[in-house]
N, C-alpha and C positions, 0 to 999 in steps of 0.2 A: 613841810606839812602838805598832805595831800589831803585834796577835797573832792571828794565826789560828786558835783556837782546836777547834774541830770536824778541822783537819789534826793538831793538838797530841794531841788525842784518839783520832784516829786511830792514830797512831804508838804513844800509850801501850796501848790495847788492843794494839796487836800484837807490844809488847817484852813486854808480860804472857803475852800468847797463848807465844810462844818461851822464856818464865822458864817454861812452865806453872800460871803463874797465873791469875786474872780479874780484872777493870776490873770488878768491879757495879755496876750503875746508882748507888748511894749511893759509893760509892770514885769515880767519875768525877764525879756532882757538887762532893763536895769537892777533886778536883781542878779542876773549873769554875773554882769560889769560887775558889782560890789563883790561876789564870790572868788571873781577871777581874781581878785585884786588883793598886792600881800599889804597894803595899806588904806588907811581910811581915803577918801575922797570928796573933793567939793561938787557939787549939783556943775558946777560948769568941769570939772575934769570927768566927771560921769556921762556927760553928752558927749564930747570928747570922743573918750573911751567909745561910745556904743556908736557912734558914727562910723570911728573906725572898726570895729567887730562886726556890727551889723549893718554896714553900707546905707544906712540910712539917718537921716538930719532927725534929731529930737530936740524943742527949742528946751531951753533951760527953764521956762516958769512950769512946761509939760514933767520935766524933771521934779521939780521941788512938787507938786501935786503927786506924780506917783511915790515922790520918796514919804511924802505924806501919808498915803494908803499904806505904803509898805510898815510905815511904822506902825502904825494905827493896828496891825496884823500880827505886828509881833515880830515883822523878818529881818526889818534892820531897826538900826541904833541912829540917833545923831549925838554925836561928841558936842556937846553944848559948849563947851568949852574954846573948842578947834571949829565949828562949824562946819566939821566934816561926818560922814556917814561910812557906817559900817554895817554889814552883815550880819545878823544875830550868830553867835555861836553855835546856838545851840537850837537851830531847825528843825533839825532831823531827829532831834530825841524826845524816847518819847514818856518821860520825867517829867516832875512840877519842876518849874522853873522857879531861881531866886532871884531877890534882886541883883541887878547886873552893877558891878563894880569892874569898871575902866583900866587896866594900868598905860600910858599911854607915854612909850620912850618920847623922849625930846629930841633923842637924835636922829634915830631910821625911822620913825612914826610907827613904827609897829603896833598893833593893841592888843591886850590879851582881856581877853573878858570874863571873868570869875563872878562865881555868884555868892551874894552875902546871905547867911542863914535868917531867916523869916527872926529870930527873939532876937538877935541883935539890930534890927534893924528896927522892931517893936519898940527896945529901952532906947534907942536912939531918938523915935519919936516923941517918946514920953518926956524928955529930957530936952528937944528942941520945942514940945507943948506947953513946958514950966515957962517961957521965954514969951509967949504968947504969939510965936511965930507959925504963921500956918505953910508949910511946904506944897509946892507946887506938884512935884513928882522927885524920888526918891534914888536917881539915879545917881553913880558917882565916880569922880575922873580922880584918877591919881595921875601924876606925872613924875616921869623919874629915866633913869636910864635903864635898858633892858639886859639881860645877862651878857649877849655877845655883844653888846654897847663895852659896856663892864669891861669885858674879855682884851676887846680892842685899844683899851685907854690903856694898858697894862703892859 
């Protein structure tokens, strides 16, 4: 999968620009780091990563505060589940977005992020509402193994 990264960034500077936000140069490298990356990541392999890419030290609470904005913005995910962070998929497009459903291999950690149609996720609430359960946010992780997982057990 090739990603284009510097269009990625483009796009996110100017969903920031129109939320009123800013992309600072350290918020867009950690978003870098998560692009670069064919796997989700923890806030300490994320400083990690940009130390070594960007030769320079970000402490880890500085991490979880930008991974904060960044979600807050729409750019990345956190896998609630893993406690790990990913890149929104879908940055660059420029479509309503669904809600993000997860599939996340157990064995190469890959993630694939697919969006669930707006009335299914409507009767979903309807049906977690009879329960009298109030939902937090409507995200959701599957777990499983991914095709060339599959491929390889075989």
């Amino acid at each position: 999968m090739s990603v284009d990264i510097d269009h990625i960034i483009q796009k996110s500077q100017e969903a920031c620009a129109s939320a009123g936000a800013k992309l600072t140069p350290k918020r867009k490298n950690v978003l870098v780091v998560l692009l670069s990356s064919p796997i989700p990541l923890s806030a300490y392999e994320i400083a990690e990563r940009y130390k070594t890419r960007f030769n320079e030290s970000l402490p880890v609470m500085s991490v979880y505060r930008i991974l904060d904005f960044l979600i807050q913005e729409k750019l990345v995910h956190k896998l609630e589940t893993a406690s790990l962070y990913v890149a929104c998929a879908h940055i660059a497009c420029d479509h309503q977005h669904e809600t993000p459903q997860f599939l996340i291999c157990d064995r190469c950690l890959t993630v694939k992020e697919i969006g669930i149609k707006k009335h299914i996720m409507l009767e979903l609430a309807r049906s977690i509402q009879t329960t009298g359960f109030t939902l937090a946010h409507q995200q959701l992780e599957l777990h499983g193994l991914c095709a060339r997982c599959q491929n390889d057990s075989r």
